[in-house]
N, C-alpha and C positions, 0 to 999 in steps of 0.2 A: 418843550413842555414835559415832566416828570410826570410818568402814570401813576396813578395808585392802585393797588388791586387786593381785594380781601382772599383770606384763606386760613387754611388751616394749622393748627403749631402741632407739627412734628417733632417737636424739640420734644414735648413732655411723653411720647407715644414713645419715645425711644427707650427701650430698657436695658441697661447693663446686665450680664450676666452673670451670677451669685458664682463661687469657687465650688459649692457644693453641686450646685447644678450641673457641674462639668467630670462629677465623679463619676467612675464605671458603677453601670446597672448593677452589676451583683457582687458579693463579699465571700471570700470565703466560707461565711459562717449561713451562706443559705444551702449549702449541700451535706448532704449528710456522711459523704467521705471523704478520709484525707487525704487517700493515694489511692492509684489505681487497680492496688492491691486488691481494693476491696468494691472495686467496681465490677460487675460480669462482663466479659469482655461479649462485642458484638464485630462481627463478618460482617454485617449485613452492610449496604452504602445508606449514608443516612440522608432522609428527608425526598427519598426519590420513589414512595411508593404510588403516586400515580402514574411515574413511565413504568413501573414494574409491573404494575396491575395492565397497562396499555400492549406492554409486550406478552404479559402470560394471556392476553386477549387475542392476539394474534397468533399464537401458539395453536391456540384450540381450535382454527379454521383452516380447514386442510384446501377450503376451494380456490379455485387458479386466480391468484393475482392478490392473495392476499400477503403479499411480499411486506417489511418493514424498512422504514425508515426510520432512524433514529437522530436529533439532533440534541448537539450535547455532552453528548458520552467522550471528552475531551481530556479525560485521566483514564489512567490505568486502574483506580480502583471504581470506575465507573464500569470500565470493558470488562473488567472482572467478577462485576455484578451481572452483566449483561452475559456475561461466557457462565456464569453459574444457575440463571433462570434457565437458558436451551440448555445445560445437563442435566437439569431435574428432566426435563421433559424427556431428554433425548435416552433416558435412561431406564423406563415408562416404553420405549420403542425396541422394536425388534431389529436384531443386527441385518442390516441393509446385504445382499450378495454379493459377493465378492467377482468379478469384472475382470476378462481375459479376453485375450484375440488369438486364432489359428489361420492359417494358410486356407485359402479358399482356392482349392484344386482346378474347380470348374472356372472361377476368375481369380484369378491371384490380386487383381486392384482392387476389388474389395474385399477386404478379410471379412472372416467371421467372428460376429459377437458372442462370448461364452459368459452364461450369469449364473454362479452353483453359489452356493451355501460356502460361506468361506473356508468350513474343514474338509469341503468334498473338494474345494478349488487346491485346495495344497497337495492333498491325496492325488487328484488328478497330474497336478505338475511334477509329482514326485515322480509319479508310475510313468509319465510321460518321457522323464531324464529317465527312469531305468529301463526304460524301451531303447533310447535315441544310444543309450551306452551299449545295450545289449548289440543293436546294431553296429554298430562301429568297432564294436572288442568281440564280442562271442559271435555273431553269423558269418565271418569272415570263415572263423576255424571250422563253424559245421558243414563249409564247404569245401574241409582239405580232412578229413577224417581218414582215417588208414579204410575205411569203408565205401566212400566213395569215388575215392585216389580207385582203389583197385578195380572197382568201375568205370572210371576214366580207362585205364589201363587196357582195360578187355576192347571198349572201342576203338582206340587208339590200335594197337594188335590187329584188331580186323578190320581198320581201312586200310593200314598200311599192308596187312595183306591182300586184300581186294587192290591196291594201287601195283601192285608187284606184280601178282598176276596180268592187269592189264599193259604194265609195260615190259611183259614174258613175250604174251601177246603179241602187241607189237614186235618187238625181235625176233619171233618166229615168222613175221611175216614179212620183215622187213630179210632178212634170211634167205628169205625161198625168192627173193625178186634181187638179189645180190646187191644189200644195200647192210651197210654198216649204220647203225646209229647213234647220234651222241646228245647229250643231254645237258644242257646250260640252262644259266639262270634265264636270259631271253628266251627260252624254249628248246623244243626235238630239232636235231638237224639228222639228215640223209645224205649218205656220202656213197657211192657205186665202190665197187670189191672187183678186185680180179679172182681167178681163179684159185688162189692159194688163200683168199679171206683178205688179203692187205688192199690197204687204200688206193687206187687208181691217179696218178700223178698228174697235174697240169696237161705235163707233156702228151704220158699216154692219150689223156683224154682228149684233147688236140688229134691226136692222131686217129679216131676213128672216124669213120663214115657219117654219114647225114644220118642216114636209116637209124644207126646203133644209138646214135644221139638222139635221136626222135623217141626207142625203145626205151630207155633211157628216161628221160624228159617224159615219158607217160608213166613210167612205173613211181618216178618221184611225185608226181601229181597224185598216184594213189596212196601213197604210205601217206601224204601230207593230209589227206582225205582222212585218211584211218588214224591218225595221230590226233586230227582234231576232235573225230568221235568221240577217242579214247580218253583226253583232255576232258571233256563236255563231260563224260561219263565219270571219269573223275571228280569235277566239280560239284557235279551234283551228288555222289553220294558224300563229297565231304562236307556240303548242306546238311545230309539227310544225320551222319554223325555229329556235325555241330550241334546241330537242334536236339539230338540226345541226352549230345552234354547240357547245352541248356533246360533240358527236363529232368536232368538228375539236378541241376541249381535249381528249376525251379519248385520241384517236386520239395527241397528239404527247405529251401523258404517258404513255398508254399504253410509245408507245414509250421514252423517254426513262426512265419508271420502271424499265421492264424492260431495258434495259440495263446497269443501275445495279444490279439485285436480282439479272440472270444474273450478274454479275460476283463479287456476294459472294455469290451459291450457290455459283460455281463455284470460289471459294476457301475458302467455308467450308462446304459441302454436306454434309459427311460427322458432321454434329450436326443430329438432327430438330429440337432445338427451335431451331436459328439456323433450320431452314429456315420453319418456321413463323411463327418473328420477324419474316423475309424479307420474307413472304406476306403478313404482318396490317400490317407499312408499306405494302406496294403497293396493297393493300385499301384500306388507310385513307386513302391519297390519293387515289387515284378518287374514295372518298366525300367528299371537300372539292375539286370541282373548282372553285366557285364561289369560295372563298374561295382558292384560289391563283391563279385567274385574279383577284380583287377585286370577284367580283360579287354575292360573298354578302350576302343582305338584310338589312337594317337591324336590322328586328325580332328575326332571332336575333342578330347581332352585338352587341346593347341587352341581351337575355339573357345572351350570355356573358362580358359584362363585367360582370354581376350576378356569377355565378357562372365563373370560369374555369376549374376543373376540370370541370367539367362539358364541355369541351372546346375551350376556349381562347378568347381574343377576337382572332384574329390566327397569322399563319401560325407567328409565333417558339414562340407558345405551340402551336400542332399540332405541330411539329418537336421539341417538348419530350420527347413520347412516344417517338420516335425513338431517343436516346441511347443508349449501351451505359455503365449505372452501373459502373464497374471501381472496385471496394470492395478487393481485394486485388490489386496488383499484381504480389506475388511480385519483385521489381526490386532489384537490386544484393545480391543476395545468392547465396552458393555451398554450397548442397546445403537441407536444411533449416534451418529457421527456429528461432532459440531467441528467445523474447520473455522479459523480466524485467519485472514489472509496475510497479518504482520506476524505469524509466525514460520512463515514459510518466504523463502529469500527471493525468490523470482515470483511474479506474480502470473500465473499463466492458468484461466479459465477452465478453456475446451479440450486445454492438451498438445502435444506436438510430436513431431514425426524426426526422429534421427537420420541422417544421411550418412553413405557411406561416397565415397568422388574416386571414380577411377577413370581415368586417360580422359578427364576432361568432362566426365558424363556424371549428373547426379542422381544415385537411384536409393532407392526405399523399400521395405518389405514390412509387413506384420509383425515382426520379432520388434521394429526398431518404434513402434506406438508407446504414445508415452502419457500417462494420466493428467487432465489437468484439475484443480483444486474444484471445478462440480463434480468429477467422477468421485472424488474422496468423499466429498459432502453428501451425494447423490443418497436418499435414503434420511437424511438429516435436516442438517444447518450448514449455512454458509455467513460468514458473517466478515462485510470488505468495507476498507474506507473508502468512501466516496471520493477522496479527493486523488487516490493512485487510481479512481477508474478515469478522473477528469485527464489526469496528466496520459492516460493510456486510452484515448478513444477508441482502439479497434479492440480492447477487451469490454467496454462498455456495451459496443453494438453485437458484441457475440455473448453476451448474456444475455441481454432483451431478447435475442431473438432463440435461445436455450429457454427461454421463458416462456416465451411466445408462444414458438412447437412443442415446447415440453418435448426436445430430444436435443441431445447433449452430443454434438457432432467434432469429431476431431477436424479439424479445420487447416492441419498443413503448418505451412512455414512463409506464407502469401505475404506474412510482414516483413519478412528476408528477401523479398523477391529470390526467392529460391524457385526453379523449375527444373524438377525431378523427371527425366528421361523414363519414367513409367508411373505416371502420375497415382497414388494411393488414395481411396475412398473408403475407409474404414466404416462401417454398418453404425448406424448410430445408438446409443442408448435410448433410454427414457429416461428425461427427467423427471425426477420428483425430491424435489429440494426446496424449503424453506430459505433465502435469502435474506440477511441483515444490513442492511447500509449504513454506515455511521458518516454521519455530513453534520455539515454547518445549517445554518437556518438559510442563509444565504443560499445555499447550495440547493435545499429543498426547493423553498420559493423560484428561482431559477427555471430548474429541472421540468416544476408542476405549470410554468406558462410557459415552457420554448417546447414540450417533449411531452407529445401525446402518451407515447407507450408508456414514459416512468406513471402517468396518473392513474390508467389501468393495471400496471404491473406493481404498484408501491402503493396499495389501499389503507397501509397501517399508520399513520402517523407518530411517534411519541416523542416528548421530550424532558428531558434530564435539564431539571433546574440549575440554572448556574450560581446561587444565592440561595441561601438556608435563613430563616429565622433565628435572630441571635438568641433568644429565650432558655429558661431555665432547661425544658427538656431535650430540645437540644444541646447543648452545652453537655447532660448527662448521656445523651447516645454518642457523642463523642469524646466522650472519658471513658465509654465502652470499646468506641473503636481502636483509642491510644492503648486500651488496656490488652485488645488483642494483638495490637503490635508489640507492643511491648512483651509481651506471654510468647510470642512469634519467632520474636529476634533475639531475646533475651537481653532484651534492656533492663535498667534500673527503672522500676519505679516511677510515677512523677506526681507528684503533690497535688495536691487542687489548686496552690498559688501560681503553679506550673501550669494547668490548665488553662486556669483564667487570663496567663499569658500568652499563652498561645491564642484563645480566644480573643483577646485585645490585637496580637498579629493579624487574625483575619479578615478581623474591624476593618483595620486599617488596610488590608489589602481589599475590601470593600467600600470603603471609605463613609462608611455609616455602622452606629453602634448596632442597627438594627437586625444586623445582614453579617453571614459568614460565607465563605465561601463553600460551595458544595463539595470541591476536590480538596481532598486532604491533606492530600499528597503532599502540597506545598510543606503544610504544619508539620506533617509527621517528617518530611525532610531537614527541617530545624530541630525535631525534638531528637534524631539520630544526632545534628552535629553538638546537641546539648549532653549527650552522652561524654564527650570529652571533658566536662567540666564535671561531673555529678560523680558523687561516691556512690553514698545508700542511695540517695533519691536522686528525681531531676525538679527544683524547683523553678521560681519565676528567674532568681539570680542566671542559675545556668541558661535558661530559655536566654535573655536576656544576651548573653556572653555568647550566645550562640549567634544571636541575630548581629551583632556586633561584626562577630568572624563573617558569618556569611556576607555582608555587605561591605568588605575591607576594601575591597576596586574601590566601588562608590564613595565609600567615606572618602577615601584619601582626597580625588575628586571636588566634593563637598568640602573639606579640610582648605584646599588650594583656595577655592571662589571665595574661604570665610578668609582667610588671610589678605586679599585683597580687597575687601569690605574693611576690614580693620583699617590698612593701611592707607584707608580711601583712595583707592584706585578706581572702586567704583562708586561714583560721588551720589549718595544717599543721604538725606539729609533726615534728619530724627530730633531736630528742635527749632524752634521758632515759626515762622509762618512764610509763606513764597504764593504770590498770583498766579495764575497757571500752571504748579508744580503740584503734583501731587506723587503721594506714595504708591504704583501699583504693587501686584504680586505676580509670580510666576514661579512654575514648578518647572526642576530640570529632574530628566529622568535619564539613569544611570546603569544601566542592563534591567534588573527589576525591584531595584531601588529608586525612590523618588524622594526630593525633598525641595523644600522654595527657599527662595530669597525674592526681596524687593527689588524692584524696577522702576527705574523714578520716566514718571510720563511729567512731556511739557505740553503746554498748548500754546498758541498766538494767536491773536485777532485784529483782523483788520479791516478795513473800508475796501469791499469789492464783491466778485460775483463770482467767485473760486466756489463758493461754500465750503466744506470741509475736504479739505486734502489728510489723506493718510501718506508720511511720510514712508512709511513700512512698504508701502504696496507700492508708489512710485520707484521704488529703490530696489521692487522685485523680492520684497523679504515677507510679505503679508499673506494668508491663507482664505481660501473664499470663506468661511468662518468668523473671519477676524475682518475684512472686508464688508461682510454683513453686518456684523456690528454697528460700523462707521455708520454704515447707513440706516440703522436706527437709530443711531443719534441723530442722523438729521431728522429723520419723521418725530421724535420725538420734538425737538427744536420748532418746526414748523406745526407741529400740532399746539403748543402750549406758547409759542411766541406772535408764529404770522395769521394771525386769526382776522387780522385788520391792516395787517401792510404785509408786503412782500418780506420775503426773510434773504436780505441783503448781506452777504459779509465774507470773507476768506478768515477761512482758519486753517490751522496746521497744526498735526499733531504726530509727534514722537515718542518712542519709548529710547530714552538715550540711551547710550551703550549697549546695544544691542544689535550685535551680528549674524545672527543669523535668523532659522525661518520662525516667525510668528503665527501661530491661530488661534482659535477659540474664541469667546465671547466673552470672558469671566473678567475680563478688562473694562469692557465697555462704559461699566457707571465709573468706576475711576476717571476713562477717558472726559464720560461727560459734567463728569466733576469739573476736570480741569477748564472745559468749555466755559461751563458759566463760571466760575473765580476770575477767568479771563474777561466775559463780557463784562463780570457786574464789577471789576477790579476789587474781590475779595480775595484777601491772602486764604491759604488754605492751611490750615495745620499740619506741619511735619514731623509730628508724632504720634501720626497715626496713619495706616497702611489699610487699603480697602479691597475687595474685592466680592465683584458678582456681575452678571450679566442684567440686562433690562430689555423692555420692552418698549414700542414707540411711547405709550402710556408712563412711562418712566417706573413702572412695577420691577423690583429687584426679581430677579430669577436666581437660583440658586446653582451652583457650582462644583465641581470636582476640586478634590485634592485641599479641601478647606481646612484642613489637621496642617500638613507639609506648608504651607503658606503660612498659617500663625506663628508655628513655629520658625520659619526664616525669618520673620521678620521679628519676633520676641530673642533669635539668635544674635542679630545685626544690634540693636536697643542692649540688649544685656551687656557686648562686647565691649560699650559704648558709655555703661553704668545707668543702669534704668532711673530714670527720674520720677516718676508715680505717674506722668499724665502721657504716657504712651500705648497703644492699643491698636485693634484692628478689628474693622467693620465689614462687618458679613452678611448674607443671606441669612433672613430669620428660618427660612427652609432649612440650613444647611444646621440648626444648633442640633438637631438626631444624630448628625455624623461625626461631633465632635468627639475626639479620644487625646485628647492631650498629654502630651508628656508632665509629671508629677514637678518638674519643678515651675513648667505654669502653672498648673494649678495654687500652687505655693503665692506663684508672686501674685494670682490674680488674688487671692486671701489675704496677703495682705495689700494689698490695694495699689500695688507699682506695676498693673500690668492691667490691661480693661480688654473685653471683647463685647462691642454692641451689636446684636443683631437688628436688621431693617427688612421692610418690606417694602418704601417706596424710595426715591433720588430724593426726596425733598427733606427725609430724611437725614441720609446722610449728607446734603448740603448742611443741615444746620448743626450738624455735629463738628463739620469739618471748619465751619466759618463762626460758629457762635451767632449766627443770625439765623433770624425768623424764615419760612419760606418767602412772605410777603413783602418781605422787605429785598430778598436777592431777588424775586421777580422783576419790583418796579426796578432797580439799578442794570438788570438784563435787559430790560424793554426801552428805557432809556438808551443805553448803549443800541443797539438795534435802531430807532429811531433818528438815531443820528445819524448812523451810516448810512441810512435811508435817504435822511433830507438833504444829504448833501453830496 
């Protein structure tokens, strides 16, 4: 039994759309200049004054945690709006101190923090080197003056005469008990005399008595007595002369130190810890007088060239200690400091410590401290992309927590697994730093539900619009902007036909007339390679020839796929009528070029309990996008068919010639085009090409890339010799985003080219079929009913 069922005529709802309709929003003749000449040119980033207002808001709250986040800022001429808001401000601030480290006497593992005024910090490191030189070149020589030599001299003189005398001494005493003495580097020996003074022979000595040998053997027991005294006595006064010597060294380093140390108290006095720095060099050279004077002994010199930190093999290395490490100079800059982290090659936060590896051992000292990009910013701005903190988590967690303490700690080399044989803790700063992050939206959202600390540390939000209003004033802040590149670079000129070209480029790289894209970048990239073509000016021709060049990969690409449409290689059809065939659309995209061609979808139907097979997704070529789809075909199917019986049936559906991966939805009413042409066995027109997404309700939704699609399929028809009743059916949403190329517009003028917009499937069924809705219904429901009843 045949159903009947009433409804509505979509046929006459349907409206073609006029060629003027399709012309660009605005004309040359709505602007009031012809080139850019005569435009003011404008810096500013256009159309992003509430992330600016949002950023100069976080500017002015100095309290903890009022860190930014920016999503957005995805060009350079965006980061360079953002690097130019924190210099007005940073320039409004006072220059931040300048940040050193000295040797810490009392513990050498943790140095000391030095923070002076950046002109007093260089004064310091200067007068510091002409200490550490003075030491090294001129104290040697004021300890060998013809002045102090002759002082040496005199004591020198009087021990070795106090040493004569004692070994007179001895010889007179060794004399009177008839003992000859001799003198070797092992020490005094005692040798027995006969009567004439000569030495007494083996043999003699054999030949005396017990007694004379015992006589003998007591008197050498005494002189050994009296030789050790006189050693002893020796010894100590050649103490009692060292020590002179060394109070003639130290009496003129004395002095010479302390002239050197009153001068930088008395210039840098008014900081304890310089005075104490002061104090622990002048300490620390007294205690190496030998080794400035060169008299330091072998045995520890042998040591310290084992080990040199352990305190150097050499005056260069004690003078090492000395240095004033100036890690932040604070220099050439005016007020504070804004750091951007991509303009520095290594990305390193808190700073790191230099190694120096001898015989196996890793050690470290305060000379080898090294600033990391919060020391530089410390007093300013810091501004990092998010997405090198994501790739580098252990700089991530050492910011939060420089945030946290508000102290900026040098932190090692822990990411090295380096372990330093005198591990170094360097005294921490203070931070006081403004932070910027630049992230994705993604990244934000993210961050604000896994990461308690980013939501109290990152209170500022803002974002940088990715999409501009295509409207007249925009349009004129961007013939302001081309005008200052242009004025910049010393380009030619560019028209306002040139403009509006470029502006129809962004269209489309938005893919609605309504919207331009925020970053410029792109534009002004095309209007540099449109310089090759332009004399005096750049108009729309050169833009044009530009875009051309720029997309020559892609064309060629494009070129290949149109040659095998021609040669029907890829079997499209564009006349007559086919059951289950319909024309869909599909954009390939080609680095950051895109353009469509037709895709012919089939369908089949038969008597079973498959429901709808995607041939795409069985085959592992279907995306869950394009998957979902499918299955709003069926809820739509089951919603508008099985209202009274079960929805019985196998169908299958392909996009032929199609290798690889599929998604999206913008197929879908094509698809379910083919569905019913199959059930209700209505041919479908193949000269006409469809596309848009639906809902179970069969409502068209609207689609991407709907410019790129007309045009493949107005390319394929034209190749083919347009007949007048060829066309393509759209989302009534998507007519805002059309920007068609000039020679559609042409053919749609004269009437060999159609584009109908829709808003529901029953729609485009009767466009596609020349039938009523209520008529392909009852012939669907028929077919359906039969597969049922049997």
């Amino acid at each position: 039994m045949n159903i009947v069922i009433a409804g509505g005529d979509y046929m006459n709802s349907s409206k073609e759309l006029k060629w003027h309709e399709l012309k660009r929003l605005y004309q040359p003749s709505d602007f009031s200049f012809l080139t850019t000449d005569e435009v003011k040119p404008c810096e500013t980033v256009i159309g992003q004054e509430n992330a600016l207002q949002m950023i100069q808001k976080a500017l002015q709250i100095e309290a903890k945690g009022f860190n930014l986040y920016i999503c957005g800022a995805d060009s350079e001429e965006k980061e360079r709006a953002i690097k130019e808001e924190l210099q007005k401000v940073a320039k409004q601030k006072s220059i931040p101190l300048a940040m050193g480290y000295v040797h810490n006497f009392s513990n050498p593992e943790e140095p000391c923090l030095i923070e002076l005024k950046a002109e007093v910090a260089w004064q310091l490191k200067d007068d510091i080197q002409e200490m550490i030189a003075f030491i090294i070149e001129e104290l040697p020589k004021k300890l060998k003056t013809p002045e102090t030599e002759k002082k040496r001299e005199i004591l020198v003189d009087a021990f070795e005469k106090y040493k004569s005398e004692q070994m007179m001494a001895l010889n007179e005493l060794a004399d009177s008990h008839y003992m000859l003495v001799k003198t070797t580097n092992e020490g005094i020996y005692f040798t027995p005399k006969d009567e004439e003074g000569k030495p007494i022979s083996k043999s003699e000595y054999s030949n005396l008595s017990i007694e004379e040998k015992e006589q003998i053997q007591a008197k050498l027991e005494k002189l050994y007595e009296a030789a050790e005294s006189i050693n002893k006595n020796i010894e100590e006064e050649e103490e009692k002369y060292l020590q002179l010597f060394k109070d003639i060294n130290q009496e003129i380093v004395l002095q010479e130190i302390g002239r050197l140390i009153k001068y930088l108290q008395e210039r840098y006095g008014d900081t304890p810890k310089l005075i104490s720095y002061f104090n622990g060099i002048a300490e620390d050279l007294l205690g190496h007088l030998e080794l400035i004077s060169g008299t330091e002994d072998e045995e520890k010199d042998s040591l310290k060239e084992m080990f040199p930190w352990l305190g150097g093999n050499g005056i260069d290395k004690l003078t090492k200690k000395y240095v004033f490490n100036l890690i932040v100079s604070q220099e050439n800059i005016n007020g504070a400091p804004v750091i951007v982290d991509d303009e520095w090659p290594h990305l390193n936060l808190t700073g790191r410590l230099l190694f120096d590896t001898e015989l196996n051992t890793v050690h470290s000292d305060f000379s080898q401290i090294r600033a990391g990009l919060l020391h530089y910013a410390n007093g300013g701005y810091l501004v990092l992309h998010m997405q090198r903190l994501v790739e580098n988590p252990n700089m991530w967690i050492s910011l939060k927590r420089a945030l946290k303490t508000e102290k900026i700690r040098v932190e090692g080399n822990e990411e090295l697994n380096i372990a330093l044989s005198n591990p170094i803790r360097p005294e921490a700063t203070w931070a006081n730093v403004k932070v910027v992050l630049l992230g994705s939206e993604e990244l934000y959202h993210m961050l604000y539900e896994a990461d308690d600390d980013f939501k109290k540390l990152f209170k500022v939000h803002a974002y940088f619009e990715s999409e501009l209003s295509s409207d007249i004033e925009t349009i004129k802040k961007l013939a302001g902007a081309i005008s200052y590149v242009c004025r910049k670079e010393h380009l030619p000129k560019v028209t306002i036909e040139g403009i509006l070209k470029l502006v129809e480029y962004g269209n489309r790289q938005q893919e609605t007339i309504t919207k331009l894209p925020s970053d410029i970048d792109s534009l002004v990239d095309i209007l540099r390679e449109a310089t090759l073509y332009a004399q005096e000016s750049i108009d729309d021709k050169c833009i044009q020839m530009a875009l051309k060049s720029h997309n020559n990969y892609s064309l060629k690409i494009q070129e290949k796929i149109d040659e095998q449409f021609k040669d029907e290689s890829y079997l499209i059809t564009t006349e007559g009528e086919r059951i289950g065939q319909v024309n869909g659309l599909a954009v390939y995209h080609v680095l950051k070029y895109s353009f469509g061609r037709p895709i012919k979808i089939t369908v089949t139907t038969y008597r079973g309990k498959q429901g709808i097979v995607d041939i795409e997704k069985q085959a592992e070529l279907s995306g869950a996008i394009h998957t979902k789809g499918i299955h709003i075909i069926t809820g739509f199917l089951g919603y508008e068919f099985a209202q009274d019986i079960p929805l019985s049936l196998s169908c299958n559906i392909c996009f032929e010639q199609s290798y690889g991966q599929i998604d999206g939805d913008s197929a879908s009413s094509a698809e379910l085009y083919g569905v019913l042409s199959s059930l209700a066995e209505l041919p479908i027109k193949q000269s006409l090409a469809t596309t848009g997404s639906i809902n179970q309700f069969g409502e068209i939704q609207p689609i991407g890339g709907v410019n790129e699609k007309i045009e493949g399929f107005f390319k394929v028809c034209q190749q083919r010799g347009l007949k007048g009743n060829e066309g393509v059916i759209i989302p009534k949403q998507n007519i805002k985003d059309l920007l068609l190329r000039e020679e559609i517009i042409e053919a749609i003028h004269k009437g060999e080219f159609h584009i109908y917009p829709i808003s529901h499937v029953w729609e485009g069924m009767e466009l596609m079929t020349n039938k009523e809705k209520q008529e392909i219904i009852i012939l669907v429901k028929n077919k359906l009913k039969k597969f049922n009843d049997k």
